[in-house]
C-alpha positions in Angstrom: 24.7 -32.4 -16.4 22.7 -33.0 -19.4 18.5 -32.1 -19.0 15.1 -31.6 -20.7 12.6 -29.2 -19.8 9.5 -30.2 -21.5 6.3 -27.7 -21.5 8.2 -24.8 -21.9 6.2 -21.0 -22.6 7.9 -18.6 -24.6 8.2 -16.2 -21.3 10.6 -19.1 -19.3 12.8 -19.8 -22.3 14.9 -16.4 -22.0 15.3 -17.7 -17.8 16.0 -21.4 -18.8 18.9 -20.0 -21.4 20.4 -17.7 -18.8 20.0 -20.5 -16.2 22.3 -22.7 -18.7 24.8 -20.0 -19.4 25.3 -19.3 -15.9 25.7 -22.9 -14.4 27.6 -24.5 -17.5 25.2 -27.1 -17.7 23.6 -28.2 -20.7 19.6 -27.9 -21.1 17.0 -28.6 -24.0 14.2 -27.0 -24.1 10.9 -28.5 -25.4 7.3 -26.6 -26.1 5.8 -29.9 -26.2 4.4 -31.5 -22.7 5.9 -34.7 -21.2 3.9 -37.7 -22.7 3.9 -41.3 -23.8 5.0 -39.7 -27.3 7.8 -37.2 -26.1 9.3 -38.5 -23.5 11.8 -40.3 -26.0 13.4 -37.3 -26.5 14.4 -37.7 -23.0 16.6 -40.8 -23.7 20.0 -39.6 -22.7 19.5 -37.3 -20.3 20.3 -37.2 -16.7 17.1 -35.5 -15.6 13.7 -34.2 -16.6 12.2 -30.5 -15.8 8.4 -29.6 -16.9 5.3 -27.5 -16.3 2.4 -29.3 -17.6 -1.6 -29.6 -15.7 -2.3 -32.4 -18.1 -1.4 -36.2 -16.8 2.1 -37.0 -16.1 1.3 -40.9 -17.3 2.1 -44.3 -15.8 3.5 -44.4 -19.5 5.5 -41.7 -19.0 7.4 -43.1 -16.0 7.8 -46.6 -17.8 9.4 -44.9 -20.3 11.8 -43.0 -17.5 12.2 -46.0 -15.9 13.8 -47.7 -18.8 15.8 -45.0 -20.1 17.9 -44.7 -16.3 16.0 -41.1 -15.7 15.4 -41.1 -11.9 14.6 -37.5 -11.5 11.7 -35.1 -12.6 11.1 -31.7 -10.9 7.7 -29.4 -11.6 8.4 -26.0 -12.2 4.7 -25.7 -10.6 3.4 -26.9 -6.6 0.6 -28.8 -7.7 1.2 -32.8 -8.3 -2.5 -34.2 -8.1 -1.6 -35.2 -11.7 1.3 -37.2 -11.2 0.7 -41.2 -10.9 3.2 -41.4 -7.7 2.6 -45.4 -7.9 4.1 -45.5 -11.4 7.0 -43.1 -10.5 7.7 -45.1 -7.1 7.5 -48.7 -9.3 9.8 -46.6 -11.7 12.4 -44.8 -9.1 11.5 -41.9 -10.2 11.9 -39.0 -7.3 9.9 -35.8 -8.0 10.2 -32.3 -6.7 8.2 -29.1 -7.0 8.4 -25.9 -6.5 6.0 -24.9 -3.9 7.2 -21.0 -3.1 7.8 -19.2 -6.4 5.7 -16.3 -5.9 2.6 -17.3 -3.0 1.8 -13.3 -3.3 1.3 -13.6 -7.3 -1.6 -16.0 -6.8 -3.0 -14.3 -3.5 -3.0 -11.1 -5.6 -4.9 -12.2 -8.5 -7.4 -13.8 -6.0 -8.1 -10.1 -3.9 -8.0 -8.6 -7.7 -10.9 -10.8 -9.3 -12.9 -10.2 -5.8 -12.6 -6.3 -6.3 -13.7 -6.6 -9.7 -16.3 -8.7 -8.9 -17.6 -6.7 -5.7 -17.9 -4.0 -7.9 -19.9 -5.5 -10.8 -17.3 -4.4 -13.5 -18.4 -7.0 -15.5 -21.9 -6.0 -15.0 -21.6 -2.8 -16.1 -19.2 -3.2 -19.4 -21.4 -6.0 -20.2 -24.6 -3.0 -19.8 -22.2 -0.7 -21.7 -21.5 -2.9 -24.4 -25.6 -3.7 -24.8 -25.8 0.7 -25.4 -27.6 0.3 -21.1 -25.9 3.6 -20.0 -28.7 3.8 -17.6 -28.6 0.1 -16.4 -24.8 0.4 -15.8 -25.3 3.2 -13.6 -27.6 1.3 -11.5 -25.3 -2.0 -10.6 -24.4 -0.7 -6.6 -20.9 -2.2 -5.7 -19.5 -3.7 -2.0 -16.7 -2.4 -0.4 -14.3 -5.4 0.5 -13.7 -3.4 3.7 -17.3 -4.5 4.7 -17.0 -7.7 3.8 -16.1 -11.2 5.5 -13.7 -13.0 3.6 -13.5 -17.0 4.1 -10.3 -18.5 3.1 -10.1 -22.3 2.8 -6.4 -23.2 3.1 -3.9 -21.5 4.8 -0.6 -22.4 3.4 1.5 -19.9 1.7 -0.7 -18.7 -0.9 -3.7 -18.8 1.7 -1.1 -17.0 4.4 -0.4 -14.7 1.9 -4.3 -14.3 0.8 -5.0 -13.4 4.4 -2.6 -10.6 4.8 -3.8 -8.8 1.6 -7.5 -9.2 2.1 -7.1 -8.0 6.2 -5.2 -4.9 4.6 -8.3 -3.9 2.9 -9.8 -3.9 6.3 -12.2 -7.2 5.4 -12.8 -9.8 8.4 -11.1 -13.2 7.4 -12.2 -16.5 8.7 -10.2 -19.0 7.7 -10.6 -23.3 7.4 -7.4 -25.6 7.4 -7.3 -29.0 9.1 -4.1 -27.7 9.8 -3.9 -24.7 11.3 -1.1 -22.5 10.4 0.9 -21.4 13.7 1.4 -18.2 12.3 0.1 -15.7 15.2 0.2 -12.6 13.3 -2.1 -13.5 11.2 -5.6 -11.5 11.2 -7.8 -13.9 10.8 -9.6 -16.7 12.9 -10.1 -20.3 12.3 -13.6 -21.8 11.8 -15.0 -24.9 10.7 -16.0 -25.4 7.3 -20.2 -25.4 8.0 -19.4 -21.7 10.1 -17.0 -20.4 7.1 -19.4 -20.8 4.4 -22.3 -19.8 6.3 -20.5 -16.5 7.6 -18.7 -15.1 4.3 -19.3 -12.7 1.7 -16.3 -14.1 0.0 -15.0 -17.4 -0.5 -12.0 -18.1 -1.9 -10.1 -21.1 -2.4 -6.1 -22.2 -1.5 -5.9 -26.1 -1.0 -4.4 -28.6 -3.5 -6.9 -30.8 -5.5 -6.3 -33.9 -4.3 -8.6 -36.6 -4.2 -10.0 -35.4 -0.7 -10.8 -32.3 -1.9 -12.5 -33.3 -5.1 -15.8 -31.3 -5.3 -15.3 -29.5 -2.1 -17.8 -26.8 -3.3 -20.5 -28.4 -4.6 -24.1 -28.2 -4.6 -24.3 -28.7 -0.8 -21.8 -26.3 0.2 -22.7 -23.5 -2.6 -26.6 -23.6 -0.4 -24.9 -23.0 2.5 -22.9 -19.9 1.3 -24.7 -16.6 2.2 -27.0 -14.9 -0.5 -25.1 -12.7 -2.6 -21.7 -14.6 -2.1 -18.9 -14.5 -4.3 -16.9 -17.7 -4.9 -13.1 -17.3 -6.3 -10.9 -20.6 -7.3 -7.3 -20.2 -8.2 -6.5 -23.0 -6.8 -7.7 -26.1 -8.8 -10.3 -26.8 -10.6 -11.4 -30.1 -9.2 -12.3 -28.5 -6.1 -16.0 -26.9 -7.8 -18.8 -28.5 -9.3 -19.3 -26.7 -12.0 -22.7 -27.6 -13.2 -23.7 -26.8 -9.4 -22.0 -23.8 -9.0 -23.9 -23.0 -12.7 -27.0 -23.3 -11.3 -26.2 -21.3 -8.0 -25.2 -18.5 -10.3 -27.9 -18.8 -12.6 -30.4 -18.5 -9.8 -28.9 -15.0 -8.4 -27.8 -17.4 -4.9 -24.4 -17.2 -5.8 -23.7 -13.2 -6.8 -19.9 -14.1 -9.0 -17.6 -16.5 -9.4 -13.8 -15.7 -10.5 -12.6 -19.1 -12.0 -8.9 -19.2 -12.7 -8.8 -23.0 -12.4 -11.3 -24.1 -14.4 -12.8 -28.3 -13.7 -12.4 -29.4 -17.2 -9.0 -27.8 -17.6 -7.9 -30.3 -20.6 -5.0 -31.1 -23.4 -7.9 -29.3 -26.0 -8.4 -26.0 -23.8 -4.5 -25.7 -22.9 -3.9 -26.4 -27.1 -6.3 -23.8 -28.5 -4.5 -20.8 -28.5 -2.9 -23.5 -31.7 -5.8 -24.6 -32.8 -8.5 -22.4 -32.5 -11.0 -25.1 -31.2 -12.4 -25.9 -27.9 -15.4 -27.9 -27.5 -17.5 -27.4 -24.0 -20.3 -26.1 -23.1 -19.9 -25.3 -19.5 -17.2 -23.5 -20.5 -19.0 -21.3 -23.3 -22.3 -20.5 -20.9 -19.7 -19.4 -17.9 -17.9 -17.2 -20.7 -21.2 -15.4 -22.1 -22.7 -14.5 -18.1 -21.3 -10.8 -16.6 -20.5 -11.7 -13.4 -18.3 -14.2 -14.0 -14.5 -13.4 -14.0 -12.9 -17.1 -16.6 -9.2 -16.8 -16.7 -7.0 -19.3 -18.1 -5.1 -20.6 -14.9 -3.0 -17.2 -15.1 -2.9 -16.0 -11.5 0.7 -17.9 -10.9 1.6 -15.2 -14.3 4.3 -12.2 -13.1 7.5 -11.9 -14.1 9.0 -12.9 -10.3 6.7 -15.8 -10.6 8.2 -17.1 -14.0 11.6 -16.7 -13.0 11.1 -18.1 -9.9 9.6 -21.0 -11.1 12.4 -21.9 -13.6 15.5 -21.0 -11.8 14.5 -22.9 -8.6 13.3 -25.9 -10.2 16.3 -26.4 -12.3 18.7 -25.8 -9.6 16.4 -28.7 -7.8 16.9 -30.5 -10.4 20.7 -30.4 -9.9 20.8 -31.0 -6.5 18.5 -34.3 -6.7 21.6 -34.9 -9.7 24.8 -34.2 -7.2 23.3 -35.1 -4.1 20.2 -37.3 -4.6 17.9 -34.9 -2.4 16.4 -32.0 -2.4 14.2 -29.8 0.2 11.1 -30.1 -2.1 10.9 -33.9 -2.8 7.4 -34.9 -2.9 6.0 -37.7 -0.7 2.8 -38.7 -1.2 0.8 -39.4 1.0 
């Protein structure tokens, strides 16, 4: 079989090369994302396999479409970028990966709320201003004492729950649909109760439409004094500006963005370039008690090689058999 794999890091190239050794099968590797302008270089090929947040493009699928390509699998879980009505007008089946590592992302989560509860950007930030006094003075929270809300309970949120009830924190939990999991140690609430009631809230859904500004200036008043927001889930799901102004008037106590709202080509491209235009971006970088990562928590080693060897091998499957147990279906 002959396939492209577009968006490609320099950490998955070593596990896309062994994946070709070891099943015969001839792969191309691309840095660039999958876009109106690359996707030529798919002409030819039996399949496409990628890692991208930006847009995957009605284009795109046009494109695919034409040249005979009727597969594409994510070596990622999220698809709220991919046109489905273009891929579906194209016959173009998609699969993801959903389970490459659910504990890599829960443990980034519980690891930006430590740091957080503690202030340790508080006090290097006192540290680095020559306030050995002031950093003394920044009191920390033991996440033992806290309650932690979790909104989502799919594998990442499962996974979530069981590391922040190990610390001995109390976990409430909101999903529309519950998981039936019963040794989990947490307890469903509504969404009004879980916001009201944490210390902590951290975020595990998908950003789809529905979801789209699920914490915004509304819900962000209704969070406790002194709460502690975390998002590695998708940036769509935060107001920024709101959650800016929650922070900036002490309401909200930290915020540890992974998935940052305007997540675009420009802020994906500047390790490159060396440019990144936004202002939101530069006033959440310059406050203390805010942890900005660049959409890292997914970033181990198991997580990597998860995510390349299982989406290829999806990809070969759709290719031999026409199915696959992570075909997504919109709904």
């Amino acid at each position: 079989m002959k396939i492209i794999a577009y968006g490609a890091r320099v950490d998955e190239i070593p596990y896309m090369k062994q994946w070709a050794q070891e099943t015969g099968d001839e792969l191309t590797i691309k840095e660039e994302l999958l876009e109106a302008d690359t996707v030529e270089w798919a002409k030819g090929y039996d399949g496409i396999n990628c890692l991208q947040t930006t847009p995957y493009s009605a284009a795109v699928f046009d494109k695919m479409g034409e040249y005979g390509i009727h597969y594409l699998t994510l070596r990622n879980v999220g698809t709220d970028n991919v046109d489905f009505a273009a891929a579906a007008k194209n016959g173009v089946t998609l699969a993801n990966t959903p389970a490459y590592s659910p504990e890599a992302i829960a443990e980034f989560a519980v690891t930006m709320t430590l740091n957080l509860l503690r202030r340790v950007g508080e006090v290097e930030h006192a540290l680095r201003h020559g306030d050995y006094a002031g950093s003394t003075r920044l009191i920390g929270r033991e996440l033992r004492s806290q309650t932690v809300g979790i909104i989502g309970a799919g594998r990442i949120g499962r996974a979530a729950i069981q590391m922040f009830s190990g610390f001995g924190a109390k976990v409430i939990t909101y999903d529309p649909h519950p998981s039936k999991d019963d040794t989990l140690a947490c307890r469903y609430a509504d969404m009004d109760e879980l916001l009201a009631a944490s210390d902590v809230v951290d975020l595990h859904i998908p950003g789809v439409p529905a979801n789209d500004h699920i914490i915004d200036a509304r819900a962000l008043a209704q969070m406790k004094p002194g709460a502690v927001l975390i998002n590695t889930a998708r940036g769509n799901l935060v107001d920024t500006a709101a959650m800016i102004a929650a922070l900036e008037s002490g309401h909200l106590a930290g915020a540890g963005i992974d998935t940052y709202e305007h997540e675009t080509a420009a802020l994906l491209d500047m390790a490159h370039t060396g440019r990144f235009s936004d202002p939101q971006w530069d006033q959440l970088q310059k406050m203390p008690n805010v942890l900005l990562t660049p959409h890292v928590a997914y970033y181990t080693e198991t997580a990597v090689h998860n995510m390349v060897t299982f989406s290829l091998t999806y990809l070969t499957e759709l290719l031999t058999t026409g199915t696959t147990e992570t075909i997504v279906h919109p709904k």
